[in-house]
N, C-alpha and C positions, 0 to 999 in steps of 0.2 A: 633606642630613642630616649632621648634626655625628657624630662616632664613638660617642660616649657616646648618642646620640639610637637609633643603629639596634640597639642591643641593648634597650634599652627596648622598641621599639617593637615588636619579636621576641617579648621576653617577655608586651607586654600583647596582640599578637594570637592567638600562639600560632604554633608552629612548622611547621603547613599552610598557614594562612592567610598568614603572612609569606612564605611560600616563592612563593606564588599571586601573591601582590603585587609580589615584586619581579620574577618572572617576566613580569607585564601591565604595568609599566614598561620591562622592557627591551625587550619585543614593541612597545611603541608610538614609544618612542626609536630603534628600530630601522627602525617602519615611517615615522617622520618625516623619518628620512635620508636612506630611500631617494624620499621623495616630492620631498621638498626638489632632489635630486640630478637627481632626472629634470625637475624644475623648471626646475632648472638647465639641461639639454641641449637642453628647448626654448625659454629664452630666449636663452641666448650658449653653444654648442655651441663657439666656438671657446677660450673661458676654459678649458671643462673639456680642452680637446684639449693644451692648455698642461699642465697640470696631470698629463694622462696621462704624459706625454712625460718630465715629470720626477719621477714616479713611477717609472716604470720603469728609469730611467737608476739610481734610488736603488735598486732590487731587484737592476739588472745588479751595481751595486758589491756589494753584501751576495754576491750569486751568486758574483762574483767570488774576495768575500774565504775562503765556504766552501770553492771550487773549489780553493784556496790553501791551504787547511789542512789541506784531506782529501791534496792530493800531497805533502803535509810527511808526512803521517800513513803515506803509502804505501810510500815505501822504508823506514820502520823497522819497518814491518811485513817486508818483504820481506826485509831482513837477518835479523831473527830466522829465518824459516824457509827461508832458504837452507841447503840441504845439504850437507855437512862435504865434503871434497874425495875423491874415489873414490881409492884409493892401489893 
């Protein structure tokens, strides 16, 4: 659907009916993926194993880079609430 198409389409079903609609679209897109996918694992289970592998390596990075910005985040946090020197 074009941008201009899905407001149209809202207003001439109506705002339950539109909601129902794209809800049983994304339920079916959803359940075609996963059919597709298992599809997939009993044709060439090795494709998807490729596939795993470097997924993850892509999540390790991202993990990484939070793991990296949270211990930037930590000593400035820590310096603020270090306590003044006992005299």
């Amino acid at each position: 659907m074009r941008s201009g198409e899905l407001e149209e389409v809202q207003r001439s079903l109506g705002e339950r009916k539109f909601t129902q609609s794209v809800s049983i679209l994304a339920t079916e897109q959803a359940f075609e993926e996963a059919l597709r996918l298992q599809l997939r694992r009993l044709a060439a289970p090795e494709s998807l194993q490729a596939e795993e592998r470097e997924e993850q390596s892509n999540q390790s990075e991202v993990s990484t880079e939070e793991i990296q910005t949270e211990q930037e985040k930590e000593p400035a946090a820590e310096e603020e609430t270090e306590p003044e020197s006992e005299a």
